[in-house]
C-alpha positions as CSV (number, residue, x, y, z in Angstrom):
1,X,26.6,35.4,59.5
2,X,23.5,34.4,58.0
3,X,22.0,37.0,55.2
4,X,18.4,37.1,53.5
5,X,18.1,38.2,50.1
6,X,13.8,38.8,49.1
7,X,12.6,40.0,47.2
8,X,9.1,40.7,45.1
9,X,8.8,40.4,41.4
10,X,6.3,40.8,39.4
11,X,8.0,39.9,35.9
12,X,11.0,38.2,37.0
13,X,13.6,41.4,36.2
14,X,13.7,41.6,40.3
15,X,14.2,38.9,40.8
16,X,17.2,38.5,39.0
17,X,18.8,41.7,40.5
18,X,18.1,39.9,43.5
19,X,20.0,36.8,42.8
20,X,23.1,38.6,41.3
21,X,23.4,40.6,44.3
22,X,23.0,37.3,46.5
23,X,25.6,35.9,44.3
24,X,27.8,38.9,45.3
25,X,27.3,38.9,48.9
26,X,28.4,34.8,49.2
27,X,32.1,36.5,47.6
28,X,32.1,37.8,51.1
29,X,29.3,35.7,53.3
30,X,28.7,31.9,53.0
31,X,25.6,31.5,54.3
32,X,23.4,33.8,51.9
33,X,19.7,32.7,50.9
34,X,17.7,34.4,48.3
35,X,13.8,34.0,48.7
36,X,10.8,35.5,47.1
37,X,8.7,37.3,50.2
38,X,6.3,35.3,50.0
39,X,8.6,32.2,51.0
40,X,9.9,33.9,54.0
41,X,7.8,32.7,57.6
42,X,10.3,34.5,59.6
43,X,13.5,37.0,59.2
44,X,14.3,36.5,63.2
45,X,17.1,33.7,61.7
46,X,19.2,35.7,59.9
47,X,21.7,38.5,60.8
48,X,21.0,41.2,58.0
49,X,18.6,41.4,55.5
50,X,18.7,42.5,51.9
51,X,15.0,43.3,50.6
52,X,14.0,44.6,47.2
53,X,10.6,45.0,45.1
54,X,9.8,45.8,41.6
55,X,8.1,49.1,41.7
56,X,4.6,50.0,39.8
57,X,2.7,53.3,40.0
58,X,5.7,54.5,42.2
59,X,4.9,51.8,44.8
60,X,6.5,48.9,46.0
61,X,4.4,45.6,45.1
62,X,1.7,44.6,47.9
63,X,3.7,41.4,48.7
64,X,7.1,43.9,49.2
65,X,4.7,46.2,51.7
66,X,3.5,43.1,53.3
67,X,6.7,41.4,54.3
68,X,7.9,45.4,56.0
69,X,4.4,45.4,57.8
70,X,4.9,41.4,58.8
71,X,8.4,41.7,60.0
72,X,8.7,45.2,60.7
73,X,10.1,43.9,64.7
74,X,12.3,41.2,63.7
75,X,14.4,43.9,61.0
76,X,14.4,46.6,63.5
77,X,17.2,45.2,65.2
78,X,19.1,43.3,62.6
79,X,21.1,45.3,59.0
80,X,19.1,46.1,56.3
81,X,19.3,47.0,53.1
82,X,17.1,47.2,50.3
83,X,16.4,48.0,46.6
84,X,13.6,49.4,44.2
85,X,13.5,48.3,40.2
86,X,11.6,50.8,38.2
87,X,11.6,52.3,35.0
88,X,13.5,55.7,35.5
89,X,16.0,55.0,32.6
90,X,13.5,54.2,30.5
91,X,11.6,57.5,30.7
92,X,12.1,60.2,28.3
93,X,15.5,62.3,29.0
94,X,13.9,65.0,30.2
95,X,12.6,63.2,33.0
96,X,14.7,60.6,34.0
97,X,16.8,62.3,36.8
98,X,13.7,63.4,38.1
99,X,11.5,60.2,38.0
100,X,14.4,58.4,39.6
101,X,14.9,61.3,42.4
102,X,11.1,61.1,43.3
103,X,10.8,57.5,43.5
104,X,14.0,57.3,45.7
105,X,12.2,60.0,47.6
106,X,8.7,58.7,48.1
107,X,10.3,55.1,48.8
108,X,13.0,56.1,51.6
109,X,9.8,58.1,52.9
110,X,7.7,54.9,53.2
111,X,10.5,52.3,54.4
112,X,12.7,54.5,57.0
113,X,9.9,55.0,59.7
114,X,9.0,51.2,59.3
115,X,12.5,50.1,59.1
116,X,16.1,51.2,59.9
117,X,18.3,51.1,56.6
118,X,21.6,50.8,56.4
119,X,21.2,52.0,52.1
120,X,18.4,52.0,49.5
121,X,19.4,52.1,46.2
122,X,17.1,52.4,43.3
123,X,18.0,50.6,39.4
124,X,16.2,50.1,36.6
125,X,14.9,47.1,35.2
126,X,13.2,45.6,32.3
127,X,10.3,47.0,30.5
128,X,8.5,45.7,27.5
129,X,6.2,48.0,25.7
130,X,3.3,45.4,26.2
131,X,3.2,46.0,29.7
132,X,2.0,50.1,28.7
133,X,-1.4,50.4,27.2
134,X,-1.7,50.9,23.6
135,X,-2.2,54.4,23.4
136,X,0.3,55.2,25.9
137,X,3.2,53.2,24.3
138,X,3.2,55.5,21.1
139,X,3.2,58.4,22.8
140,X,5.9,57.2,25.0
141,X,8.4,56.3,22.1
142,X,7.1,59.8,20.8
143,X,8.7,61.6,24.0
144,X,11.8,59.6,24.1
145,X,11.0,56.6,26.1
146,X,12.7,53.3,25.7
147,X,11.7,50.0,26.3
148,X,14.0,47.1,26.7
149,X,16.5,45.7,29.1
150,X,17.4,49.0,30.9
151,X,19.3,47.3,34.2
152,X,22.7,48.2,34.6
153,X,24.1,45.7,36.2
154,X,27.5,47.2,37.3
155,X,26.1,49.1,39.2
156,X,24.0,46.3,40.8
157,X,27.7,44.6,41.4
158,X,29.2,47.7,42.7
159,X,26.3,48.2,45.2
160,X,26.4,44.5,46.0
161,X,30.1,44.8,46.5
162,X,29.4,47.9,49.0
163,X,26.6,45.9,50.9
164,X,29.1,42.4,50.9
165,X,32.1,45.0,52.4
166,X,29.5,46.1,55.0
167,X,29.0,42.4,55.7
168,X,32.2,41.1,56.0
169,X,33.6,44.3,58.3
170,X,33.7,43.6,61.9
171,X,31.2,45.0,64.1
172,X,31.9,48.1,65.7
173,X,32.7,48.0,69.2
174,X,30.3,48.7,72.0
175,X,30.4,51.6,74.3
């Protein structure tokens, strides 16, 4: 079996959720490649697909959208899972359980008509206060949000570990 990881990162805090979980899927799959989007000419090569984007102003990045539009055919037929990275952790407490519900929400929204997923799961990644506006940032730390290295990565393993079991199951069989 022959698995895709790509992903889109805009800071580099995707992309190394996206090489942990490709390091977790080779535990159960050999033949596992991990790609930015933008490297990928085709998907029709591999048997499942692992996709994942950073996630500013509640979108995926336009390179992320571009590869679901671009290959939209080829992943209709094949497994596929994907991730977000946002900030929900680091919002204030009040909103964090909401912020992370409506960007789960709005994504699976977007992605399930254009593709079939197997599991989208979103995590949080990092975020530097330089990356807010000035005014914004104090007002921020006022209400309780944090900056900082905010990705949890056991649950990245325990997903990858769900995805990898997936993987490694036999295929059902047909009618």
């Amino acid at each position: 079996m022959s698995v895709l990881v790509a992903y889109a990162s805009a800071f580099g805090s995707t992309a190394e959720i996206a090489e942990r979980i490709a390091s977790r899927v080779r535990d159960a799959v050999n033949d596992v490649e991990c790609r930015p989007v933008d490297d990928v000419e085709a998907a029709s090569g591999y048997d499942a697909v692992i996709l994942g984007s950073a996630i500013h102003n509640q979108e995926w990045l336009p390179a992320a959208v571009s590869f679901v539009s671009r290959f939209s055919a080829e992943l209709e037929g094949m497994p596929v899972w994907c991730f977000s990275v946002g900030m929900s952790d680091g919002l204030p407490q009040f909103l964090r359980a909401r912020g992370a519900a409506l960007q789960q929400e709005r994504l699976a929204q977007y992605l399930r008509p254009q593709v079939p997923l197997r599991d989208h799961k979103l995590f949080s990644g990092v975020y530097q206060a330089a990356q807010m506006p000035a005014m914004l940032r104090g007002l921020f730390r006022l209400t309780g949000g944090r900056f900082g290295d905010l990705r949890d990565w056991d649950a990245i393993d325990a997903w990858a570990g769900e995805v990898s079991a997936q993987l490694a199951a036999p295929p059902a069989p047909g009618p």
